[in-house]
C-alpha positions in Angstrom: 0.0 0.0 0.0 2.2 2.7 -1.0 -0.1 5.1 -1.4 -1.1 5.4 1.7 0.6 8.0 4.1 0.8 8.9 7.7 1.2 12.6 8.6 3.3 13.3 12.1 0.2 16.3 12.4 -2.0 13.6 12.3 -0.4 11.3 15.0 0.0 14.0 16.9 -3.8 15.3 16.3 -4.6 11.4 17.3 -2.5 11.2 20.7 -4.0 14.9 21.8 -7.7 13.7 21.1 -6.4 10.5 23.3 -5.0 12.4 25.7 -8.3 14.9 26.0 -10.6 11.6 26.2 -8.2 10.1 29.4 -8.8 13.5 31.3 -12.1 13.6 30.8 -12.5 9.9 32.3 -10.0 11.4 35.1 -13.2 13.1 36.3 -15.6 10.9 36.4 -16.9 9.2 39.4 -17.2 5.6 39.5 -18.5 5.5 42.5 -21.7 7.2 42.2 -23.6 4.0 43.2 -22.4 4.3 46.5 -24.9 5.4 47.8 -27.6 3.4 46.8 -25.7 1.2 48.9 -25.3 3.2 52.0 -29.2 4.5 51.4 -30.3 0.8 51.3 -28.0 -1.6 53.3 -30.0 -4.5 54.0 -31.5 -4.5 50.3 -30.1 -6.8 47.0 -29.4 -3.3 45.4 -26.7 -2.4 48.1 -24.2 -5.5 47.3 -25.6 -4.5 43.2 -24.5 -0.9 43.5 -20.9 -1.8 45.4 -20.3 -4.6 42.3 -21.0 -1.6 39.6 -18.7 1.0 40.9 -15.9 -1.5 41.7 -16.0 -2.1 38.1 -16.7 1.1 36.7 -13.5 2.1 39.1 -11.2 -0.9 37.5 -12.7 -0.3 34.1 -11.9 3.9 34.1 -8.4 2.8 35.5 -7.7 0.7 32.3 -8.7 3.3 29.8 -7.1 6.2 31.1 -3.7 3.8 31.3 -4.6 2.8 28.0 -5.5 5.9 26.7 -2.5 7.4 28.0 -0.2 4.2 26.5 -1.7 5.1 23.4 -0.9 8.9 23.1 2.2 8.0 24.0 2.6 5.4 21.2 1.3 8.1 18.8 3.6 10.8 19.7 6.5 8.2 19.4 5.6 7.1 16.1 5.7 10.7 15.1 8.9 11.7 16.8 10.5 8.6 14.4 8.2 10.0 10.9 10.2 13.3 11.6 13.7 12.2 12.6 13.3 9.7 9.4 12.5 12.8 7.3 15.0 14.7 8.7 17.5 12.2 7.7 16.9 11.6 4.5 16.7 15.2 3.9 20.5 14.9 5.1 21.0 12.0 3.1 20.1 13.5 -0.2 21.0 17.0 0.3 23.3 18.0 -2.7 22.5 15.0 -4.8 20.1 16.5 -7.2 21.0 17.7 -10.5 22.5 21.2 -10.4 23.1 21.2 -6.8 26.7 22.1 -7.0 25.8 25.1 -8.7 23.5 26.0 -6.1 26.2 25.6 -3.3 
């Protein structure tokens, strides 16, 4: 597929939209069913309530680290695009017809 191209703008667009989606999930509560189960002890809802924000707590966890791993990946990825261009800028400065005249 060598038509297909990667810009660095675009990794880097891509790893700030992952790292705006991670703090958002920062702020959000996982624990606002709580108190249902303070509210209602004795009731089937109370041991219900604890089990959904336990895992809405793990589950925010592992997206934010994710999401984070990600933008991370992204920016690397772009970092290596732009030191690749770079050097092969390098390598094939002056090798194009009439460049010695334009030295």
């Amino acid at each position: 597929m060598p038509d297909i191209g990667v810009e660095p703008r675009s990794l880097r667009a891509a790893a700030r939209g992952s790292e705006d989606v991670a703090a958002e999930l920062r702020v959000v509560d996982p624990r606002v069913a709580d108190p249902i189960a303070e509210a209602m002890p004795s009731s089937g809802a109370a041991k219900y309530a604890t089990r959904v924000s336990d895992y809405w707590e793990e589950r925010l966890k592992r997206s934010v680290s994710s999401l984070d791993q990600r933008a991370q990946n992204l920016i690397a990825a772009a970092d290596r695009y732009d030191g690749g261009e770079q050097k092969g800028v390098a390598d094939f400065t002056g090798l194009a017809p009439g460049a010695e005249r334009e030295q």
